[in-house]
N, C-alpha and C positions, 0 to 999 in steps of 0.2 A: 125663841132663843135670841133672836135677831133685839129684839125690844128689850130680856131681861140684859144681854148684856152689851148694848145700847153698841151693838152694833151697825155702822153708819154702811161703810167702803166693804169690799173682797177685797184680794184678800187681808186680812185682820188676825194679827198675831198679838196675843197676850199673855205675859208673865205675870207671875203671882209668886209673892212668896208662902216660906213654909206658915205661916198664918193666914192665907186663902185671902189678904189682900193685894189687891190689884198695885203692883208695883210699876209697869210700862208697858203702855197700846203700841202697837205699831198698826196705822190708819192704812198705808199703804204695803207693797212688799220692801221688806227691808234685808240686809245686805246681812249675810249670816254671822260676821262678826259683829255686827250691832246686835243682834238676838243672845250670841254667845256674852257679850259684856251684859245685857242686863240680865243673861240669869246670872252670872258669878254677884251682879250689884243686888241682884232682886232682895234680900236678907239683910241687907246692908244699911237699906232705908228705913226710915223709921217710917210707919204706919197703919 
């Protein structure tokens, strides 16, 4: 798991949008409103 999703650091939080691309890593622990803004952005991006 660690290699397919190039997992580096613990802990590692990743959002995805509803098209199962990767929209924003968080390398380190990140602050729950940073997590909260990128799901509402996660859709929002193009990719």
């Amino acid at each position: 798991m660690q290699k397919y999703f190039k997992i580096e650091t613990t802990p590692y939080v990743a959002v995805y949008n509803s098209n199962g691309k990767l929209s924003k890593a968080f390398r380190k622990q990140p602050e729950v409103g940073d997590v909260l803004k990128a799901v509402k952005n996660a859709d929002k991006r193009k990719g």
